[in-house]
N, C-alpha and C positions, 0 to 999 in steps of 0.2 A: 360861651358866647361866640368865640371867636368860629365855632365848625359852624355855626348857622349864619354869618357871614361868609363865610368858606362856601358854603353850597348855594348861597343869592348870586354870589361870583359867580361859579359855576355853570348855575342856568342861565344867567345874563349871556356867558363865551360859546353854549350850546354843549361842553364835553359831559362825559356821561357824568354824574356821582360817582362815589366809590361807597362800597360796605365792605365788611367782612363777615362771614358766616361758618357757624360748627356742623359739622356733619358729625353729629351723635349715633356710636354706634357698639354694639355689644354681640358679643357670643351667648347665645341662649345654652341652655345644659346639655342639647342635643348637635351642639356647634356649630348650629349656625349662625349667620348675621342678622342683625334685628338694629335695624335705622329707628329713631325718632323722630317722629315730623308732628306737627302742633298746627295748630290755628293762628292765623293772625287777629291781631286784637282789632281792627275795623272790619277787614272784607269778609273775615273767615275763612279766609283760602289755606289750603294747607301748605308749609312754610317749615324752615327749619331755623333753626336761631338765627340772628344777623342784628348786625346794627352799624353807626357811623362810624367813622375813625375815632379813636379816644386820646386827646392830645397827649402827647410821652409815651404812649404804650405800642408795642409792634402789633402789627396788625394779628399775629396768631396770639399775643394777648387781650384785644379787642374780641377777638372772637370766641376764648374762652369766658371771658367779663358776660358778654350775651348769653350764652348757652347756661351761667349759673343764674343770671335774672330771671333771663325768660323763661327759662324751663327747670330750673335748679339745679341742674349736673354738674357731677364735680368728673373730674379725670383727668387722663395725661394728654395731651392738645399735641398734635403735631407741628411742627417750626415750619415747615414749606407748605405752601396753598397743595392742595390735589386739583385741581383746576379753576375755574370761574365757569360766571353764566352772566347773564343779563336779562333781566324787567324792565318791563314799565310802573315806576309808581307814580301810585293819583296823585294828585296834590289836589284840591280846592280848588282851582280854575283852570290846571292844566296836567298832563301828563311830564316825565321826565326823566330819561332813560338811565338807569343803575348800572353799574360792573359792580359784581360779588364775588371777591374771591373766597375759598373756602377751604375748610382747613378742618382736618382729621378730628375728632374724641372720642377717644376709647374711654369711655363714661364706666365709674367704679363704684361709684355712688350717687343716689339722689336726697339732696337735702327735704327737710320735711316741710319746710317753707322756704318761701323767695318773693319776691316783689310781685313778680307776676300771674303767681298760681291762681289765681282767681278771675283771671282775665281771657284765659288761654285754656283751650282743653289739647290734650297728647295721648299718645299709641305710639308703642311698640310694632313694628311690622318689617315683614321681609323686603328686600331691596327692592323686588320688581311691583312691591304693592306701593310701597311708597313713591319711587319713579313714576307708576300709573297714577297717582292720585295728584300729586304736582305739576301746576300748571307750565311751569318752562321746562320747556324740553331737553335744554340745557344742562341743566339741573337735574333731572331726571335721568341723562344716559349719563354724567359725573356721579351719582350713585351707582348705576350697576357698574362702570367700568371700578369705581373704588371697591365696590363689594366682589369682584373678579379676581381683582388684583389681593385681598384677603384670603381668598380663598386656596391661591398659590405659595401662601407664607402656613407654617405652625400656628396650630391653633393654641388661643393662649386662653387668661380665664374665662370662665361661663357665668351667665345668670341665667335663674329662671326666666321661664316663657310667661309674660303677665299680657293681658288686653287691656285692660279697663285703663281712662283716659287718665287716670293719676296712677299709670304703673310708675314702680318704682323698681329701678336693681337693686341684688342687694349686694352685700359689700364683696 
């Protein structure tokens, strides 16, 4: 109750919103990076997990709470944002501008259900497909620069290379 007061505040004083969001991401068996990006359940725009602040919880555990709703992932969440972005979302009568901070997973598993599977379709794809296909551009160069900076560390485990919109990793 209280964060949907929390955000009528908000838009009343004009400051942005705040979200948090996962940036889902795996080593395929040939090492390289493979993002997850999904659909939003109104626009259909492609999106990556995110949701409001969840009272008591830090924001990089808000963000891992989203990433298993919305798309089932389980994995290790990193504690410090990798950067932010910002949108517009619609609201019913008006527009309202977002900060999203965002926050690493190294995604280990995919549960075989979640709340959301059925609302949302998702893909597997390399950083610069995913950046390409997301509309903030924001967001889009916070991918490649996070899949750059992977690329400069040890490669750690791998999953297969899956397409199909309910790929899953495996463990």
């Amino acid at each position: 109750m209280a964060k949907s007061s929390t955000k009528k505040k908000r838009l009343s004083d004009g400051r942005p919103l705040q979200q948090y969001a996962a940036l889902p991401y795996v080593r395929n068996e040939d090492g390289e990076i493979e993002i997850l990006v999904m659909s939003s359940r109104e626009t259909r725009r492609v999106v990556i997990p995110k949701g409001w602040p969840i009272r008591n919880r830090k924001s990089w555990k808000t963000a891992e709470i989203e990433a298993r709703q919305e798309a089932g992932l389980v994995g290790e969440v990193g504690h410090r944002s990798i950067g932010k972005y910002q949108y517009w979302k619609r609201l019913p009568a008006s527009f309202v501008l977002v900060k999203v901070s965002v926050y690493p997973l190294r995604v280990t598993r995919q549960l075989t259900d979640w709340p959301e599977k059925h609302e949302r379709t998702q893909s597997w794809m390399a950083p610069q497909d995913a950046a390409t296909l997301i509309d903030e551009t924001e967001l889009g160069d916070l991918i490649l620069e996070f899949a750059r900076s992977l690329d400069t560390k040890p490669k750690a485990a791998t999953r297969r290379r899956r397409q199909s919109s309910g790929a899953q990793p495996s463990a």
